[in-house]
N, C-alpha and C positions, 0 to 999 in steps of 0.2 A: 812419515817425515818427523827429526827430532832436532830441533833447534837449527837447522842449517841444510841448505840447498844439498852440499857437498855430504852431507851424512846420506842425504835422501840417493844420491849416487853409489854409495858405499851397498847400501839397501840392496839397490838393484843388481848389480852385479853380483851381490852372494846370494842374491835368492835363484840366480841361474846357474850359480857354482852348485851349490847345494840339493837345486833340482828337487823342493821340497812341495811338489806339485799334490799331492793327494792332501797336504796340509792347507794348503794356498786354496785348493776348492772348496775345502770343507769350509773355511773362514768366509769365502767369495759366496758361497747359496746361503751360508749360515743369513749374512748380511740382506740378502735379495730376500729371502724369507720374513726377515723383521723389517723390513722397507714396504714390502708389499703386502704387511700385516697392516701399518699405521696410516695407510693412505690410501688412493685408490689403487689397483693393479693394475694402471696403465698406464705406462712410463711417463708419458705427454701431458697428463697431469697429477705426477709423484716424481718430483725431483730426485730424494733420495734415490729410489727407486730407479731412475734412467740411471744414475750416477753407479747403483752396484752394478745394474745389466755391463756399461758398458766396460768398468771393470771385469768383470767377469770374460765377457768378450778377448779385455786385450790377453789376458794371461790362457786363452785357450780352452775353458773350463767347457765340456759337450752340451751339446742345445737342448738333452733330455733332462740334464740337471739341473740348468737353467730355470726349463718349463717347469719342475717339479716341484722346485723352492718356489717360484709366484703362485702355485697352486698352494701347496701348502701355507703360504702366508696368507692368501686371499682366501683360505678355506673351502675352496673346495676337493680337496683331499688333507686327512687328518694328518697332522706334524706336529712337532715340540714347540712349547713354550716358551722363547727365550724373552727372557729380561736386560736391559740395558744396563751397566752395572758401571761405577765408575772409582778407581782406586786412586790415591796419592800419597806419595812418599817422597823418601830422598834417597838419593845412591850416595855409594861410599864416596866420600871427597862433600859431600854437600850440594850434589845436582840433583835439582824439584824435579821428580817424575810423575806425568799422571798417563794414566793406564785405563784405557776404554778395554769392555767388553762386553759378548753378549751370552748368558749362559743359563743353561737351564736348573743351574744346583748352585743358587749363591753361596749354599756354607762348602762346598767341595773349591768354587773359583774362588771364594775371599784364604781359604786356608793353602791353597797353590800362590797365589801372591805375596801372599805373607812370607810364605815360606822362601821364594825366590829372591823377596828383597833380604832375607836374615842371611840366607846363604852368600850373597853379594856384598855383605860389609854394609848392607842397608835400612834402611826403616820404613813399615808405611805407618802414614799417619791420619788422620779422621779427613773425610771428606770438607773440603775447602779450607784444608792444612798447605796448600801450594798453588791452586787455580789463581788466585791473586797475585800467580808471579805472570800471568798469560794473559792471553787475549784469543778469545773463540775467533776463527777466522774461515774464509773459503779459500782454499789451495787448491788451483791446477795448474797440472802439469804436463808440460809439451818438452818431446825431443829437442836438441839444442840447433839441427841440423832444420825445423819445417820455419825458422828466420831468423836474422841475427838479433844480437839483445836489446840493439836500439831499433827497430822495427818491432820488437814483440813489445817491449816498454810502450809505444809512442800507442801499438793500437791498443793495448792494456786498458792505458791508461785512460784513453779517449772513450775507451767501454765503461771508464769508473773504477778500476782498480785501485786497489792503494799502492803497489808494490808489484815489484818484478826482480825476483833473483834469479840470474844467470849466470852459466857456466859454462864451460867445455861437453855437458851431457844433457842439461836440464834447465828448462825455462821453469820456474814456479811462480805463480801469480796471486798472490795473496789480494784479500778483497774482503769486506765487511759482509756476515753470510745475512745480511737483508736485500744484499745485490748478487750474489753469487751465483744463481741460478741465471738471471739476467747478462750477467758477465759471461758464464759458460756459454751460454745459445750464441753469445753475440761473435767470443771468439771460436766457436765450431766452424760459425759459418766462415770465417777465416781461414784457418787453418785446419780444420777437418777437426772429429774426434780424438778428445785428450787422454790421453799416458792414465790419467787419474783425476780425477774429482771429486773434493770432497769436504766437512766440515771438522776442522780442527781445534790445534790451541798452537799459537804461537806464541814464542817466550816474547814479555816486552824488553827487560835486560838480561840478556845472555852471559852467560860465564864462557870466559875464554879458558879451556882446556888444555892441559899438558900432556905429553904422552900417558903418562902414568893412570891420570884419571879419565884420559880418554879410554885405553883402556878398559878401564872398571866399570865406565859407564857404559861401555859397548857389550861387556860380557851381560849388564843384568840385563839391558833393552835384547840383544840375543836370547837369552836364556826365557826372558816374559814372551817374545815375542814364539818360542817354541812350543808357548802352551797353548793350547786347543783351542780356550776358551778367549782369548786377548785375540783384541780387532788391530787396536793403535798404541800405539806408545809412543809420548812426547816428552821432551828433555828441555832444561832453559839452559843450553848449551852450544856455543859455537867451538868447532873442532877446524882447528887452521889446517890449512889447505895440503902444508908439509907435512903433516901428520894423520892427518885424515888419506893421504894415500899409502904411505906407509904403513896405515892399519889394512889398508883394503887390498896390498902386494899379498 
């Protein structure tokens, strides 16, 4: 998700156009790997951990691959090393990007970043060069069809959420990640298992985007997000509604 409900829409739809599923798993065990490294290897108590499983789950990833990455992060079968790695820059036009990832050859991922923001008309710049435009948060996500916005808003909120953006595709429920985990259980039981779950960065003031530099910001978050080693990418940008489908025809 980057700056806006309606980008997180745009997301989902080309990652089904694109059919970039061998990419998608690799990133989905990469994740379940270093979740079930730093905690316990069992879900019920390793939030992260429930969080990739049941990502994994929704995008269809097989149950051997699954088992194989808790194994190898819980070590009892030998696996890679990843390290959690965090970039930040600007895109052309001036939109703060920061760039999660998790990889096993910092100078191989720092010199693919780098490279992808110059190629883009972009810059990255030293760690906490743009986090201070955000706020770390818990974002999940439900289909727009399992209740309407003011029923998802009213039990959100009543679970302690901060926030509810909705839309024509997607409920996103932002929430302070000291409660996120608590919020997630409370609305499963709700509405069943979420789209996505997860801890982010949310812009606190967004830039309102033009075609042009919606655009350029969607090539480099495209282009990062093609690389191997990149988890998430987040933008302090809102892309309006008429343009944001327009990018996504």
């Amino acid at each position: 998700m980057a700056g806006h409900s309606k980008w997180a829409n745009i997301k989902h739809r080309k990652a089904g156009q694109d059919a970039k599923r061998a990419k998608e798993f690799s990133k989905l065990t990469k994740e379940i790997q270093v979740a079930a490294g730093i905690g316990q290897p069992d879900p019920d108590f390793n939030p992260r951990l429930r969080a990739a499983l049941a990502a994994a789950r929704k995008q269809g990833v097989p149950k051997d691959r699954i088992d194989t990455a808790v194994k190898k992060g819980s070590g009892v079968i030998e696996g890679e090393n990843y390290e959690e790695m965090r970039y930040e820059g600007y895109s052309a036009g001036g939109v703060a990007v920061i760039v999660e990832t998790l990889t096993d050859n910092k100078n191989r991922t720092a010199a693919n970043v780098r490279s992808i923001f110059t190629k883009a008309g972009g810059n990255l710049g030293e760690t906490g060069s743009v986090n201070f435009m955000f706020d770390q948060a818990g974002m999940i996500e439900y289909k727009a069809d399992v209740a309407s916005a003011d029923d998802m808003f009213e039990e959100a909120a009543t679970a302690g959420a901060d926030d509810v953006e909705s839309d024509d595709e997607l409920h996103v429920i932002i929430c302070s990640p000291d409660s996120f985990a608590e919020i997630r259980d409370v609305l499963e039981k709700k509405f069943g298992e979420a789209e996505a779950s997860k801890l982010g960065w949310k812009p606190k003031d967004p830039m309102e985007l033009d075609e042009d530099k919606a655009e350029k910001v969607i090539k480099l978050i495209d282009n990062l997000e093609d690389d191997d080693d990149v988890q998430e990418v987040y933008g302090n940008f809102i892309i309006p509604d008429a343009i944001a489908e327009k990018l996504a025809s």
